[in-house]
Residue, then its C-alpha position, 0 to 999 in steps of 0.5 A: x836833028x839829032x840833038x834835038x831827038x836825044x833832048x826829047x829821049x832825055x826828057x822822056x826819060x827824066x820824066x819816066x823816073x820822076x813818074x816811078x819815083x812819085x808812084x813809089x812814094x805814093x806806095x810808100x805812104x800807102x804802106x806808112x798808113x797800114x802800118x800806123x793803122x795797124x799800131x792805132x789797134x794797139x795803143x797799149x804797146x805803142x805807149x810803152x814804147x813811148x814811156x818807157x825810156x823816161x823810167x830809164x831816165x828817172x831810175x839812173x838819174x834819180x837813183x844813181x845819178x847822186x853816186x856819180x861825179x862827172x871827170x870834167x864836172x857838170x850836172x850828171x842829169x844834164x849828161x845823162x839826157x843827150x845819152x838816153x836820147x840817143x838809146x832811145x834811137x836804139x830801143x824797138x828795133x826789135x819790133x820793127x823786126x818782128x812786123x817784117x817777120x810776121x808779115x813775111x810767115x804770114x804771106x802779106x809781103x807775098x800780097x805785096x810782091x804780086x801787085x805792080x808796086x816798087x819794091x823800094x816802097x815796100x820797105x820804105x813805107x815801113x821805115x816811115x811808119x817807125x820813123x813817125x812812131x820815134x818822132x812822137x817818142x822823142x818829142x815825149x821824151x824832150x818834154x819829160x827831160x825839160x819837165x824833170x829840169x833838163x836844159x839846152x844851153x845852146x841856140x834853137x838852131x843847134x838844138x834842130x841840129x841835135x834833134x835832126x842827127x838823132x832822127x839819122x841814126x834812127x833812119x839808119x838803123x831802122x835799115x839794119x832791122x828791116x835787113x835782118x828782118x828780111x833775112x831772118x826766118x821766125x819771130x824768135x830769132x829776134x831774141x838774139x837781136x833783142x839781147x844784144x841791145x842793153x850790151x851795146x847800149x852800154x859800152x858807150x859813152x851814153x851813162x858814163x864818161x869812158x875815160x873811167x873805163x879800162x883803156x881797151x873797153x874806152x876805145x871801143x865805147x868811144x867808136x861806137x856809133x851810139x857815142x858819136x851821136x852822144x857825144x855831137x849832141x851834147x855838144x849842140x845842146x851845149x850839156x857837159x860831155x866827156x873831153x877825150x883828147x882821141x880823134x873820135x872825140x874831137x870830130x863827134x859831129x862829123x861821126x854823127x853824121x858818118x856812122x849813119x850814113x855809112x849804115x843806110x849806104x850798106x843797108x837800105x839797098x841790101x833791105x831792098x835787094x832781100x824784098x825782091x829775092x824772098x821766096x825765090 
């Protein structure tokens, strides 16, 4: 009798978390879709974000790329392309930020808190709006590359594989941005975040091998988190890459898994941990 009492509680129970858990994706999308209606409004913006990072690519491929001779050899175009799809994992944080801040002055996520919706859906629904905006990037960004003569030498498998650490690292830093945007107090202290991002960029193994960097700045290039995914994809499209003999360099692609997933561990319940105490 008691047994089976405890299997029907259990079943309750698992049935109630299924029910939250697919009212909090159906809030989520409802979120998704105010934001994509929101950047529908402003196409403009949303279209820059699209192009620019194949000015990046035409300014140093085309214009210093001739300049630059890879230690291990190869086309430096071929290197060039994983690192800038990766920097591009890291451009417009910023704007994402900046909706989260905005919202919050204008008292939106007060709206949001006042109605039965799961906290989680708040800023899920905002990391899935942004994570749909980086797909349609990237895919921009991958025809660009194939256009100016970019090639995968690998199989279609491991050029999925490469595809998917990218959307990874966006996922995961996407949850740094909604974090501080939670925790920051006005538009204009995302200038600091923003000043932070070309720094970061480039001590990292996006532009050039860090074996041509002094010995202390090389290291740090290499445990960048940008350098892992760099490195991991370069390996799945099979594009020439820098062959360090260090630990880091030898498990990049377990690194490009690491490094993201360690972020969203810290920074995904955090974001949903300052939602729930805004204004309190």
């Amino acid at each position: 009798m008691r047994s089976a009492l405890h299997t029907t509680e259990s079943t309750a129970e698992r049935d109630s978390l299924m029910s939250r858990f697919g009212w909090a994706l159906a809030d989520a999308w409802t979120i998704t879709r105010r934001d994509l209606q929101h950047w529908r409004l402003q196409p403009a913006t949303v279209m820059i974000g699209w192009f620019f990072p194949i000015m990046i690519v035409l300014m140093f491929g085309a214009l210093f790329g001739g300049a630059i001779t890879l230690p291990q050899g190869g086309g430096y175009f071929e290197f060039l392309m994983p690192g800038i799809f990766t920097l591009t994992m890291f451009f417009g944080l910023e704007t994402t930020m900046t909706a989260v801040i905005t919202d919050a002055a204008r008292g939106v996520t007060d709206r949001f808190r006042s109605m039965p919706m799961s906290a989680s859906a708040v800023v899920l629904g905002r990391c899935m709006a942004d994570m749909l905006n980086s797909l349609v990037g990237l895919a921009i960004l991958l025809i660009a590359g194939l256009l100016l003569g970019w090639r995968w030498h690998g199989s279609l498998g491991a050029a999925l594989a490469a595809v998917g650490l990218l959307l990874l690292l966006r996922f995961a830093l996407l949850w740094v941005s909604i974090y501080i945007g939670l925790i920051a107090k006005t538009p204009e202290s995302v200038v600091s975040v923003q000043i932070l991002v070309w720094p970061v960029g480039f001590l990292s193994n996006v532009f050039v091998d860090p074996a041509t960097m002094p010995a202390w700045l090389g290291t740090i290039a290499q445990w960048n988190p940008l350098s892992a995914t760099a490195s991991a994809i370069r390996q799945l499209f099979m594009n020439p890459g820098w062959q360090g003999s260090s630990w880091i360099a030898e498990n990049a692609v377990l690194m490009a898994l690491v490094w993201p997933l360690l972020l969203i561990a810290i920074f995904l319940p955090l974001s949903v941990r300052q939602y729930r105490r805004l204004n309190r």
